[in-house]
N, C-alpha and C positions, 0 to 999 in steps of 0.2 A: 229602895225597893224591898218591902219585906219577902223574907223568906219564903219558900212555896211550905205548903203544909205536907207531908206524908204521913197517910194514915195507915195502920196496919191491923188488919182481921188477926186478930191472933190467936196464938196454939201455943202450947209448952212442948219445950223449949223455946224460945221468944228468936227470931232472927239477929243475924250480929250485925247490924249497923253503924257500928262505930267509926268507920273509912269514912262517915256523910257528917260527922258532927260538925256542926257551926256551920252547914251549909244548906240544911233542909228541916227544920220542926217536924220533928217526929213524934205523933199522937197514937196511942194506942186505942184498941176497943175491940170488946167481946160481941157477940151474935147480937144480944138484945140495945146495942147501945150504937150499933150501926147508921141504922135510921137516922138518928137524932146529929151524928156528927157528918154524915154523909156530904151533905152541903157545903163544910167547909174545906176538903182535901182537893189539893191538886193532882193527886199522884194516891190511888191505893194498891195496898200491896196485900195479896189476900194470903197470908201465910197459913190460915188455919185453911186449906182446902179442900175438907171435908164436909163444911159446914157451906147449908144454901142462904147464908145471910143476906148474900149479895142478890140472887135472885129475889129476893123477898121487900129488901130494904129500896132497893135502884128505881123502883117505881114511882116512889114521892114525889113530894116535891123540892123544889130551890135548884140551886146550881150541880152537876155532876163533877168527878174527876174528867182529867182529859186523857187519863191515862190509867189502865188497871191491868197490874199481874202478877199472876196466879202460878203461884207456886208447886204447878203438877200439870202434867201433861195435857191432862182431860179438861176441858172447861162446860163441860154441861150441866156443873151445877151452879155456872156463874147466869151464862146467858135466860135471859126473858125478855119480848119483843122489844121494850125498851131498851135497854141495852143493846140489843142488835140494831136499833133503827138511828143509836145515838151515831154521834161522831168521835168518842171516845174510844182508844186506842187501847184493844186486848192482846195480850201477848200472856203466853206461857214459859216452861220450862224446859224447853226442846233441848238436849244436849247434855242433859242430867241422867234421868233413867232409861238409855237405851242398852247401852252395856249391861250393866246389870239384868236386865229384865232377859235379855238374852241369853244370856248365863244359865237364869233361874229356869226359862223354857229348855235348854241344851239337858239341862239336870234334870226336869221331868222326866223328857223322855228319855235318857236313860236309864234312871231311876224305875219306866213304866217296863222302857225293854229287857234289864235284867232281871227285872222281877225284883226291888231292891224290900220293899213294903211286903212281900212276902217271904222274905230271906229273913225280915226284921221281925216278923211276926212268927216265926219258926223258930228263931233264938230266945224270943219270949215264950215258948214253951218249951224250948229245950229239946225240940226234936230236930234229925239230922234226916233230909229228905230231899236227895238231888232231882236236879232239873234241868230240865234246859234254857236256853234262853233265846234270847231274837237278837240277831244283828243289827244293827242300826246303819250301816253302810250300805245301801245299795237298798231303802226302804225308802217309801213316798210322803212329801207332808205338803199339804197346803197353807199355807199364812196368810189369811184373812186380813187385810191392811196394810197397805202400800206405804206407811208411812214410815218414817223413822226407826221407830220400833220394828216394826213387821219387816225392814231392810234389814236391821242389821240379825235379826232372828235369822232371815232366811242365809245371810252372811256365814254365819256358825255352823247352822245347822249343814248347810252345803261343806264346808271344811269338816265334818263326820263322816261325810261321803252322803249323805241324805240327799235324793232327787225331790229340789222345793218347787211349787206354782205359788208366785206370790199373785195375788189378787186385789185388784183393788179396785173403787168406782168403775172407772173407765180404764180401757184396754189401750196401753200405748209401749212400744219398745219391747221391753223382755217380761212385762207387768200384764198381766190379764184383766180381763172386766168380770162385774158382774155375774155377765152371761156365761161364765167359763164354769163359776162354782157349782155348781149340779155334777159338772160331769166329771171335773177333776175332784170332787167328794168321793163320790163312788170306786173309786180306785187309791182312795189316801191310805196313807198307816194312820198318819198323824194330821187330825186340822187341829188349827191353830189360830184363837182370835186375836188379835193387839190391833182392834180398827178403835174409832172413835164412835162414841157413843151420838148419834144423831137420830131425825125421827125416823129416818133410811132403816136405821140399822136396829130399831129398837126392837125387840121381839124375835131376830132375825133366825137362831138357831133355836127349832121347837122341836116338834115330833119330827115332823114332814121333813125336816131336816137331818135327824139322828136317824131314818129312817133308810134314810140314801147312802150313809156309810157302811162297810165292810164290819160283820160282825166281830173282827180280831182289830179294829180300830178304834183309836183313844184321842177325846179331846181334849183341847187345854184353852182357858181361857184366862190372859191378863188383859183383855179391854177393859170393860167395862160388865159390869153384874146384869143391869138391865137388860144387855143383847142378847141374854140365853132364859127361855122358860123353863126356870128351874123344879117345876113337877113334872114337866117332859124330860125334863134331863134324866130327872130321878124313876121317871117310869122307863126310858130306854136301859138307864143301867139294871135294874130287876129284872128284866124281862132279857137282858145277854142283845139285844139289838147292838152294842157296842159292848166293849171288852174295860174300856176304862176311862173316866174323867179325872182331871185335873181344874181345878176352882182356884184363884187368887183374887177372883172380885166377885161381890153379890151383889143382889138387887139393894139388900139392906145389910148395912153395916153397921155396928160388928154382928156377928152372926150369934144370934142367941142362942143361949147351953139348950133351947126344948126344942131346936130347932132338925127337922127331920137327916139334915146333909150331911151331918154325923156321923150318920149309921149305916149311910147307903154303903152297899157292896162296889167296891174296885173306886171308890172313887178319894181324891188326897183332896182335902182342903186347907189352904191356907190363908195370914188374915191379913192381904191385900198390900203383900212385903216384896215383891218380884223386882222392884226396882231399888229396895231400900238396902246399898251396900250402906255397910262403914263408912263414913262422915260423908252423907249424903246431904244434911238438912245445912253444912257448913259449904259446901258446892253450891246448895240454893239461896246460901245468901250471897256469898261471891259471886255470880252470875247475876242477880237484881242489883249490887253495885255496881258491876261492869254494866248493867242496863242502864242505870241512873244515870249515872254520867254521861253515856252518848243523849239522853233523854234533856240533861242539863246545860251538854251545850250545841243543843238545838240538832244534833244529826239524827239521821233514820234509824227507829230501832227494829233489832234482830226480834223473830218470833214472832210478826204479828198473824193473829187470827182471824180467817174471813170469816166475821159473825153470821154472814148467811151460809156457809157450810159445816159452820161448828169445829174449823179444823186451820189449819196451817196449809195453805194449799203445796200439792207435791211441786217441785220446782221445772217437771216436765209436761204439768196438763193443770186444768184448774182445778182438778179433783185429785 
């Protein structure tokens, strides 16, 4: 029986597969070359997860993988209805960047409540101008996304002493729906997005949105870039409607040198690293070995994606 084929979208640094030699053919290929070898892999591995190859490519024709995964949390630059309507099994990185990310949100706001950006920008002039600052114990944050991430966010930020509303599709146990965010906006210090990018959620944070929070309130977003209208972002912060944003994902990445988000008043952007500790890209290949193998001898694998919700469903509702 010949070997299954394993193809891999790649990126530099290239993944360590070497745990798999002499038991899988491993092919490589870049964005444009996708298409063309598509049809021969049983198993791809989409390590460059930046790139929408795979939406683009998956639509041909010939034979599919029966198996694709994607080396980052988000998959909505894999899926297109084909893919969703295959039989081909998606899975992600779930169990990689949730610490981290959590971390990096913890450090936001702290960062936003001491005023860290303005202490940093007073020592670059050299002037000495006390102030005060905001406690973060006993302030309000909402976290937009019930899932993994948005859990273990709310996890931390609750151990600061932070009063969280975690939010998510649907309302079930100690998790809110929906219908909760208007009103637990309106009284947040801190919202917080880490939901998944779906057509629910695209657009979701615009004016009418920034318009509902408290004018000494700050957002943060590591979802996804698409879910926030960033000339409404960038008009609430000019105009003092909110006090401060935080950016870790854009709509388009990387975010180019003419690009306005730079300039904006109170707002920190960074370039899409909230999950990226130290030897994270060696985690995500040890975690797709550990996948291969239950994959290779026929057991059920961790991670899979319900292509009609674009997500991992939460293990208490199907949303």
């Amino acid at each position: 029986m010949p070997e299954p084929v394993l193809l891999v979208l790649d990126a530099d640094p290239p993944p360590r597969l070497g745990a798999l030699t002499g038991r899988v053919q491993v092919r490589h290929t870049d964005a444009a070359g996708l298409a063309g070898v598509l049809p021969h892999a049983d198993v791809l591995l989409v390590w460059d997860f930046t790139s929408d190859a795979v939406r683009s490519a998956w639509p041909g024709g010939g034979p599919r993988p029966a198996w694709v995964h994607t080396a980052s949390a988000g998959v909505d630059r894999l899926l297109c209805p084909e893919l969703a309507e295959s039989d081909t099994v998606v899975t992600n990185a779930r169990g990689v960047f949730e610490q981290p990310m959590s971390e990096y949100v913890a450090g936001l706001v702290l960062a936003f409540a001491k005023d860290l950006p303005g202490t940093l920008d007073l020592q670059r002039r050299r002037r000495w101008r006390h102030r005060e600052t905001v406690r973060v114990a006993g302030s309000r944050a909402v976290v937009v996304g019930a899932g993994p991430v948005g859990r273990e966010i709310t996890r931390l930020l609750m151990a600061l002493g932070v009063e969280v509303a975690l939010v998510g599709r649907t309302a079930r146990r100690t998790i809110h729906g929906a219908g909760d965010l208007d009103r637990l906006t309106a009284r947040a210090d801190w919202v917080i997005c880490a939901a998944p990018l779906t057509p629910r959620t695209y657009g979701m944070f615009d004016s009418r949105f920034f318009g509902l929070m408290q004018p000494s309130a700050v957002f943060i977003n590591v979802g996804r870039g698409p879910m926030v209208v960033q000339d409404d972002l960038v008009g609430a912060l000019r105009s003092r409607w909110i006090a401060g944003a935080a950016l870790d994902v854009f709509e388009r990445e990387p975010l180019g040198p003419d690009s306005p988000l730079w300039d904006v008043p109170g707002l920190i952007v960074s370039p899409h690293m909230s999950g990226d500790a130290v030897g994270w890209r060696d985690r995500l290949g040890e975690q797709f070995v550990a996948m291969y193998e239950r994959w290779e001898a026929g057991e059920p694998l961790p991670n899979v994606v319900d292509k009609r919700l674009g997500h991992i469903p939460s293990p208490d509702t199907e949303g």
